[in-house]
C-alpha positions in Angstrom: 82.1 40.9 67.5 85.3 39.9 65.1 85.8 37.1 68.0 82.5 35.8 67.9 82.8 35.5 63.8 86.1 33.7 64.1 84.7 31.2 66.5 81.3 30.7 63.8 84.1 30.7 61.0 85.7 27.8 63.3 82.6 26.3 63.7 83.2 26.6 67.6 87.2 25.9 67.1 86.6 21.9 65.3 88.3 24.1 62.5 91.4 24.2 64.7 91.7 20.7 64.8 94.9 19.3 63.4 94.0 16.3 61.2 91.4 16.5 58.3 89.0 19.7 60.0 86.5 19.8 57.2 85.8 16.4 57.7 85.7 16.4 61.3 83.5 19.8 61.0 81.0 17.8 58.3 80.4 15.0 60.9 79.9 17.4 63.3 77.3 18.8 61.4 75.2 15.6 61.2 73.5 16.0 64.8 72.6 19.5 63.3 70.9 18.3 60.0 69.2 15.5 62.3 67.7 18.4 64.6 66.8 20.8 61.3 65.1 17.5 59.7 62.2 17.7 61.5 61.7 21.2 60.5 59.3 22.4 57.8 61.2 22.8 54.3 60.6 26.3 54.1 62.6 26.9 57.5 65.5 24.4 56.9 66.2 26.7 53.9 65.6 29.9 55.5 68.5 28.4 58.4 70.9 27.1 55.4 70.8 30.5 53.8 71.0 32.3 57.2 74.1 29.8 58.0 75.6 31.0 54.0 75.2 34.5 54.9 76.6 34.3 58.4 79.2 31.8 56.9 80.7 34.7 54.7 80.7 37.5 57.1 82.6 34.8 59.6 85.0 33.9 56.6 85.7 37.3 55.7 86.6 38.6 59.6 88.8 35.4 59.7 90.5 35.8 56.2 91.1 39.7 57.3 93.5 38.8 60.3 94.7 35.1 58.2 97.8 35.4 56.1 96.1 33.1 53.4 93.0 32.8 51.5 90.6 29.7 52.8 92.1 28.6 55.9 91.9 24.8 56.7 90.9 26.4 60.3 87.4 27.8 58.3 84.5 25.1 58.3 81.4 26.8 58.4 81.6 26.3 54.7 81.5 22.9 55.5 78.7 23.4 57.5 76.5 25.1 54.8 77.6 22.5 51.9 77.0 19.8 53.8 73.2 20.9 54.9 72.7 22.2 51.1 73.3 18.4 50.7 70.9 17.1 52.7 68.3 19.4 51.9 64.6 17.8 51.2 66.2 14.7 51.7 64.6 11.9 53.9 67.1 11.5 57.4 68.1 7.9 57.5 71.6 6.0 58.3 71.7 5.3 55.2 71.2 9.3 53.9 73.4 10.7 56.0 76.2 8.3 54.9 75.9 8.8 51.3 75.4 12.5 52.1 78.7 13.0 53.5 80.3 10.8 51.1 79.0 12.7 48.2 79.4 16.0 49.7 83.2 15.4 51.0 83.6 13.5 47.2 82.8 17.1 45.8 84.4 19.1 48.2 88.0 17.4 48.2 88.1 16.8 44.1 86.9 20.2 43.3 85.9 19.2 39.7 84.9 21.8 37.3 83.1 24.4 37.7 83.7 23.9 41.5 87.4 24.2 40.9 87.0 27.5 38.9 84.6 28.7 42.2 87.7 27.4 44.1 89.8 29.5 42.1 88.5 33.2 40.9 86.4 33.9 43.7 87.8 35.8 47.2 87.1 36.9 50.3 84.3 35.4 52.3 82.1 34.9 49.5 85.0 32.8 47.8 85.7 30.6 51.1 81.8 29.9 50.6 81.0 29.5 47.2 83.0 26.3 46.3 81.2 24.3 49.5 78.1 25.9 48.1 78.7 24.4 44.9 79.8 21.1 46.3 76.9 20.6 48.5 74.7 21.9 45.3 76.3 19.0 43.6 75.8 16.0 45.7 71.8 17.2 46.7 71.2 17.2 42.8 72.9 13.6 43.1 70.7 12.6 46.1 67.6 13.8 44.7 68.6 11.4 42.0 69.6 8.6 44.0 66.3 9.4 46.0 63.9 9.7 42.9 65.4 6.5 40.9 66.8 4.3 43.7 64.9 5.4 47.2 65.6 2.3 48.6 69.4 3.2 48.7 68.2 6.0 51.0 65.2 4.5 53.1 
């Protein structure tokens, strides 16, 4: 079982890959948003918090054999922050580039109160939390973007 969490934590071993994993693991993420899109809301959420949950138990079983906190090998938190991102947003091109823009924007700056997450919090839940918040951040900005300026998104 400890295996099989590794390789979720891994998100199928694109977390072992040597140049810039989380960004590799959020484009590989895309064909799964375009898949969940065409879901009712109501079950894309009920995936995204089934991927959190199963994102901190795979974190945790990593981080318990890892000889640091966060690996860059862990990217299902990528996964989850970049799918809290696109949540109720329309999938387009032009979404899903401004969705991974934002959402790597957030991720790699960290900027307060994602740093603190980033910070204080360990363990699975604290490999999770700050990709949580970054992903929380840039949907709030693309519900912006997709309430003022929609045509930036359609």
């Amino acid at each position: 079982m400890k295996n099989i969490l590794k390789l979720i934590a891994t998100f199928f071993n694109i977390g072992r890959i040597s140049k810039a994993p989380g960004t590799v693991a959020t484009a590989a993420t895309i064909p799964l948003y375009v898949l969940m899109s065409h879901l009712p809301d109501v079950i894309y959420m009920m995936i995204v918090f089934a991927v959190i949950i199963l994102g901190i138990f795979a974190a945790q079983a990593f981080e318990s054999d890892a000889s640091e906190h966060d690996s860059k090998e862990i990217v299902i938190d990528e996964v989850a922050g970049f799918l809290i991102t696109m949540a109720l947003v329309p999938c387009t091109v032009k979404s899903v580039i401004l969705g991974f823009v934002l959402f790597r924007i957030f991720d790699i700056l960290k900027p307060w109160p994602i740093s603190v997450l980033d910070q204080k919090v360990k363990g699975g839940v604290g490999v999770m939390v700050d990709d949580i918040a970054a992903g929380i951040a840039a949907s709030i900005l693309m519900q912006a973007v997709l309430n003022y300026y929609p045509w930036v998104l359609i």
